[in-house]
C-alpha positions as CSV (number, residue, x, y, z in Angstrom):
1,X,63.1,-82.7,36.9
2,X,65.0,-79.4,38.0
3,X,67.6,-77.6,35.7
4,X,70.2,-74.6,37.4
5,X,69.3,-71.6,38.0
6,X,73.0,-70.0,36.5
7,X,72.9,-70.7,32.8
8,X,70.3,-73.0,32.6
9,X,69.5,-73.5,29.0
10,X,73.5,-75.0,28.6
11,X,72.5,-77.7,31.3
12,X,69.2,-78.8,30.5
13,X,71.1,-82.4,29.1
14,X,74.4,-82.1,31.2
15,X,74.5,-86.3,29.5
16,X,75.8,-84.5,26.1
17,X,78.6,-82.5,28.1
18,X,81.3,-85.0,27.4
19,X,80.1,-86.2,23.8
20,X,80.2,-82.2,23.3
21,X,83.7,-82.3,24.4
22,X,85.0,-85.4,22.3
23,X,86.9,-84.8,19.0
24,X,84.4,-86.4,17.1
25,X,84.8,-85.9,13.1
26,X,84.1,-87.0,9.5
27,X,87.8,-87.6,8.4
28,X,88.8,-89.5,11.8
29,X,89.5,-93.2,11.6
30,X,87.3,-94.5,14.3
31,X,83.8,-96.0,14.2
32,X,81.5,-93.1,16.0
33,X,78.1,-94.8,17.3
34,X,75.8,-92.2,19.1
35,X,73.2,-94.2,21.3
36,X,69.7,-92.1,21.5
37,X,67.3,-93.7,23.9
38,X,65.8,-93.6,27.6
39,X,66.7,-95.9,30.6
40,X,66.4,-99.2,29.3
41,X,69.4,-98.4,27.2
42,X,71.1,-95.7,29.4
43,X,74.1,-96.2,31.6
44,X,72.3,-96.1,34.4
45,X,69.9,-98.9,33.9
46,X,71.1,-100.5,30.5
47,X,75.2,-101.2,32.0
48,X,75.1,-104.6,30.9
49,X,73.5,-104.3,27.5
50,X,76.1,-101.6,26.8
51,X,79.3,-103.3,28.5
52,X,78.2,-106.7,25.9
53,X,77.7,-104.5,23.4
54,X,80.8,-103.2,23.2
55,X,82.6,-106.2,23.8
56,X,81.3,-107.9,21.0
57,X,81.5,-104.7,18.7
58,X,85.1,-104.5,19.5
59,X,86.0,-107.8,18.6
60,X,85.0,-106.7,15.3
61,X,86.2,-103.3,15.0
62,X,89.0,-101.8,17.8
63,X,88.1,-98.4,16.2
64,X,84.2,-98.7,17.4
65,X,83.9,-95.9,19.6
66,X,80.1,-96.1,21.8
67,X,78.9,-92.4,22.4
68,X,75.8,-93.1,24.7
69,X,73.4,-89.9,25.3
70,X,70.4,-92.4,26.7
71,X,69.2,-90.9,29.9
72,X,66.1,-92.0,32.3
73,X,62.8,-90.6,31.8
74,X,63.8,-88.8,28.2
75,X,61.6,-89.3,25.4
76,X,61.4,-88.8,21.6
77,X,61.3,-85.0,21.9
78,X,64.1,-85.2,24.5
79,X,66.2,-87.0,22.3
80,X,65.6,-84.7,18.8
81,X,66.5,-81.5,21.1
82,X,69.8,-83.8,22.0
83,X,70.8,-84.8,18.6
84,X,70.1,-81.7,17.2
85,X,72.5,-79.9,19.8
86,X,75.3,-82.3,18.9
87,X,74.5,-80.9,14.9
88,X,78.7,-80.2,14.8
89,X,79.8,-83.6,15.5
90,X,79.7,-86.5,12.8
91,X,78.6,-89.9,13.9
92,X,79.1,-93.1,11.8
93,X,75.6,-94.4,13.0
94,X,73.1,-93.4,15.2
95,X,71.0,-96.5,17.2
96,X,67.3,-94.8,18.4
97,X,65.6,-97.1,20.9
98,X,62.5,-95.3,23.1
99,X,59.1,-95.5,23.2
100,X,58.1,-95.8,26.3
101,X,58.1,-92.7,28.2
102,X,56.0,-90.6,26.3
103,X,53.4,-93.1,27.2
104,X,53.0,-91.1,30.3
105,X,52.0,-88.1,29.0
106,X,49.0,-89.5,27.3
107,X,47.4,-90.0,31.5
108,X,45.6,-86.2,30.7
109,X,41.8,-85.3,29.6
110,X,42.3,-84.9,25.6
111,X,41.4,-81.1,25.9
112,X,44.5,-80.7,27.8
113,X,47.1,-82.4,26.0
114,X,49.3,-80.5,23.2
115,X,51.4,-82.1,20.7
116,X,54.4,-80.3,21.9
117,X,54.4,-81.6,25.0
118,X,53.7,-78.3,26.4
119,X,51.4,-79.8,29.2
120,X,54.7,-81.3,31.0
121,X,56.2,-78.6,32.7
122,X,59.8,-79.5,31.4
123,X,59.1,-78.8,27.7
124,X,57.0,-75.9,28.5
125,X,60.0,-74.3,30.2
126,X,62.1,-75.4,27.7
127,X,59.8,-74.0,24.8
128,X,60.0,-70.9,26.6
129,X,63.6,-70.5,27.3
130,X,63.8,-70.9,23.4
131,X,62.6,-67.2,23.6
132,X,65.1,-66.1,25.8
133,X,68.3,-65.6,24.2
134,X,69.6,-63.6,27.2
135,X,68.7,-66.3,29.5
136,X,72.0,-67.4,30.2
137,X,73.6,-63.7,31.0
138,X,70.1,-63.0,33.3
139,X,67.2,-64.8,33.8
140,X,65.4,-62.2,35.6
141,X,62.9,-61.9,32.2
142,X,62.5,-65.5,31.4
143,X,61.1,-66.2,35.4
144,X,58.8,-63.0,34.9
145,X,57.2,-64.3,31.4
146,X,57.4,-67.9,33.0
147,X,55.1,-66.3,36.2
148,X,53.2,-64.5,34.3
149,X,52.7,-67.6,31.4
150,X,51.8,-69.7,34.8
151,X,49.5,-67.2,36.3
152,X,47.3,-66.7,33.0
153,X,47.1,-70.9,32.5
154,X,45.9,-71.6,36.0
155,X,43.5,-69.0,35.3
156,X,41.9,-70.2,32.3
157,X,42.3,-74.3,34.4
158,X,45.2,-75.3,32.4
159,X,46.1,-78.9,33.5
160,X,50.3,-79.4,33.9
161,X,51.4,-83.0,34.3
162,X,55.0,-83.5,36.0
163,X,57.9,-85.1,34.1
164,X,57.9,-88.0,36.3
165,X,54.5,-88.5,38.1
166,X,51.0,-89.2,37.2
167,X,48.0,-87.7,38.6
168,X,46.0,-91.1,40.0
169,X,42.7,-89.2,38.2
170,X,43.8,-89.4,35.3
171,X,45.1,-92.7,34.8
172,X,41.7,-93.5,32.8
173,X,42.7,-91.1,30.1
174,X,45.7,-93.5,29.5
175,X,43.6,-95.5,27.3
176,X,43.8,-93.0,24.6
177,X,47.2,-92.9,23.3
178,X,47.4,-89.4,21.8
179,X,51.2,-89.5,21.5
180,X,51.2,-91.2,18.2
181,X,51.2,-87.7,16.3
182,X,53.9,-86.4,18.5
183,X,55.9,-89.5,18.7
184,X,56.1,-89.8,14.6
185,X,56.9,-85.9,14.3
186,X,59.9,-86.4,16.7
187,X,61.0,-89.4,15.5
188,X,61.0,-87.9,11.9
189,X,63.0,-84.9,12.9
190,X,65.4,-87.2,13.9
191,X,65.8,-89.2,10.6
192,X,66.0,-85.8,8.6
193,X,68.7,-84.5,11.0
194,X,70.3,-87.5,10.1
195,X,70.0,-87.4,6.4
196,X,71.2,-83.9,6.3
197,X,74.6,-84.9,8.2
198,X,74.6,-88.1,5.9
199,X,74.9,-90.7,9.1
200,X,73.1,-93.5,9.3
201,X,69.8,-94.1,11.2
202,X,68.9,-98.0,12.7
203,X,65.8,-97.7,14.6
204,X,64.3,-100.4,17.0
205,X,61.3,-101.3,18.3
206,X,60.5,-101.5,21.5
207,X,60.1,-104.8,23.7
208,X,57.8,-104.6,26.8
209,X,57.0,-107.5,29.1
210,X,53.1,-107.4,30.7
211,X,52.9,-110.2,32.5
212,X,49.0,-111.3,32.9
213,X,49.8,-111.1,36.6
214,X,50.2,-107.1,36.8
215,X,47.1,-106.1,35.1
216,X,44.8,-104.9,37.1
217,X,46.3,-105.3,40.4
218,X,48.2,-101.7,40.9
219,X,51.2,-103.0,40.0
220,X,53.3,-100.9,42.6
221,X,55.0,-104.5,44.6
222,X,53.6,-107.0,42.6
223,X,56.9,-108.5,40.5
224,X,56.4,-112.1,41.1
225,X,56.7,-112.7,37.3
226,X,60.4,-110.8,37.1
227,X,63.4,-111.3,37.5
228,X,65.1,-110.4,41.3
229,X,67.0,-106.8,40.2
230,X,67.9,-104.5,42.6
231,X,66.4,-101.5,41.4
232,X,63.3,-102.2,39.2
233,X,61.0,-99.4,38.9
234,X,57.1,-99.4,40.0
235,X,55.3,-100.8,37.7
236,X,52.6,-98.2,37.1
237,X,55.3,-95.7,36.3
238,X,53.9,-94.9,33.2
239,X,49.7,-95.6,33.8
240,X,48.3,-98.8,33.9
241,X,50.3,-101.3,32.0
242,X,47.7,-102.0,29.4
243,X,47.7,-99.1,28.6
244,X,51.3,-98.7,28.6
245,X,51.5,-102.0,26.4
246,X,49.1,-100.2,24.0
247,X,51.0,-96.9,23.2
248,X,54.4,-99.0,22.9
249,X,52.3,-101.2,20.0
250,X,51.5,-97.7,18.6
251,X,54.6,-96.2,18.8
252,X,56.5,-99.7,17.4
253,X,54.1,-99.2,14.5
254,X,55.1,-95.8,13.7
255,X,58.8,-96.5,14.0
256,X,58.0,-99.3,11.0
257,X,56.2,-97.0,8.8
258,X,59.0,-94.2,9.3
259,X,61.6,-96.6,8.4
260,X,59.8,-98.0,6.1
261,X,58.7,-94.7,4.7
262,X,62.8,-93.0,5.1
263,X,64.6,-96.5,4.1
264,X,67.0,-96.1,7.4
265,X,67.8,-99.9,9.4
266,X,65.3,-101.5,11.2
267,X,66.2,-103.7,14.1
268,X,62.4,-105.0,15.2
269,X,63.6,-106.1,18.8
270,X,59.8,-105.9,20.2
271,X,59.9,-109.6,18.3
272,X,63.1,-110.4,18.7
273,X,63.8,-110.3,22.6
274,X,61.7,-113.7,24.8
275,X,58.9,-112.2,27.3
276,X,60.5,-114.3,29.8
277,X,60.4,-113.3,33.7
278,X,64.8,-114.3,33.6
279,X,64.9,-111.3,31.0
280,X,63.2,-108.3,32.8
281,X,63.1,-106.5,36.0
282,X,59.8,-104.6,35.6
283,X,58.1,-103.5,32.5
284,X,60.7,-102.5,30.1
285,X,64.6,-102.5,32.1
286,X,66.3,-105.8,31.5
287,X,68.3,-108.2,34.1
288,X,71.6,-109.2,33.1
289,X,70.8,-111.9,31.1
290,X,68.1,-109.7,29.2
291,X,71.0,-107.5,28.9
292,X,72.8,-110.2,27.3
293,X,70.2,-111.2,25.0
294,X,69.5,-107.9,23.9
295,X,72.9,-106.9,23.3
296,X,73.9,-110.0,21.2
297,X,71.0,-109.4,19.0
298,X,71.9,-106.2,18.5
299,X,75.2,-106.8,17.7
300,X,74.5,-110.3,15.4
301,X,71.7,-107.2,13.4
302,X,75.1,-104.7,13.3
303,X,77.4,-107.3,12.2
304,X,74.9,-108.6,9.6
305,X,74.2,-105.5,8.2
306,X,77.7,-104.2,7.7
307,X,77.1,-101.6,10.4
308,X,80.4,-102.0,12.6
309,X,82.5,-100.5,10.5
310,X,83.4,-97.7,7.7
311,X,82.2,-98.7,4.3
């Protein structure tokens, strides 16, 4: 994933530029839902879950307003740096749904992984622009401490993993999900970002569908048990689906105990949505009449719960 070179820390999430510009206050009449989340529920990939969803949500409330900062590829960590940066707007409820990205980080020996993500190049730039203050005036001394970071890790062997690839050798290590520590933390951050603005939290589990068909096959062309979607994504995205299937049980777990644990809504959609080859396109992004399903469950959880509108 690249940023820009001119003022780069302002566009690492160019997704939040427009909620940054909305008029988005405490004391204004309209519902304000903030949707947190990677591609299943992003515009991108999630157009039909969000274009039923707000159907349905306006039909009970005209004043529902959907701010949607969901974007490919994010994860939990992605998604705490995003609400966090939004910390001057109020929301009226905020809808978390991720948990399988991260999943991809875990494809690294366990001496190499860190808990802040710092063995993806992304976060580790980001970690270090942190220190940077000046960055966006010059960022002639972020690129020399970043060289000279770089220089010293490869060095001492320091294994990087991109944002949005996996190293083939270390697909074994995907069996150990290490993210559960990480996941929890960012998660958490969330909640208690949340609690200190006052707006509501509903958090959802995830649903995946691992059909017996993909495992152990390589995955890549094999979608004879999905749906026909134009763009689904390879199926060993993440590390072999088992695997994958395994750290989305984790995580799913951990986002029970947190809410649980915090009292914030729980939606558990990991047993709510049919595994059904009609309902997905690949692993995790849903066809239109997944999108359907998805959305109307969502909604009939919203409606049930008094979340659509002002109390």
């Amino acid at each position: 994933m690249k940023y820009p070179f001119w003022q780069p820390s302002n566009k690492f999430y160019p997704e939040l530029q427009t909620i940054i510009q909305a008029d988005i206050a405490k004391n204004k009449d309209t519902y304000d839902i903030l949707i947190l989340g990677g591609s299943a529920m992003s515009l991108e990939f999630g157009g039909q879950i969000n274009k039923t969803l707000d159907s349905l949500l306006h039909l009970s409330n005209p004043k529902v307003k959907i701010y949607n900062a969901a974007t490919p590829a994010h994860t939990s960590l992605d998604n705490l740096y995003k609400y966090k940066m939004l910390h001057d707007k109020h929301f009226d409820l905020v809808i978390f749904y991720e948990a399988i990205n991260e999943n991809r980080f875990n494809n690294i020996p366990p001496k190499d992984f860190s808990d802040d993500y710092q063995h993806i190049l992304w976060y580790y730039d980001m970690a270090l622009m942190n220190r940077h203050p000046e960055v966006n005036w010059t960022v002639l001394p972020f690129i020399a401490h970043k060289s000279v970071n770089l220089l010293i890790d490869k060095l001492k062997g320091k294994k990087f993993l991109n944002f949005q690839e996996i190293n083939p050798d270390y697909i074994q290590y995907g069996s150990d999900i290490k993210t559960a520590k990480a996941y929890r933390h960012n998660v958490e951050g969330i909640i208690k970002e949340a609690q200190a603005k006052k707006e509501k939290v509903l958090l959802m589990t995830y649903a995946l569908y691992v059909p017996q068909s993909v495992i152990g096959n390589g995955g890549y062309t094999d979608y004879r048990d999905f749906a026909t979607c134009k763009y689904p994504s390879p199926l060993w995205l993440w590390g072999d689906p088992i695997n994958v299937r395994q750290g989305v049980q984790v995580h799913n777990d951990v986002i029970r105990q947190l809410a649980a644990q915090y009292h914030t809504f729980l939606f558990d959609m990991d047993q709510q949505m049919p595994r059904q080859k009609d309902y997905y396109c690949d692993l995790c992004h849903l066809s239109d009449n997944g999108s359907r399903i998805f959305a109307q469950n969502l909604y009939k959880y919203l409606n049930d719960s008094n979340l659509t509108r002002k109390n």
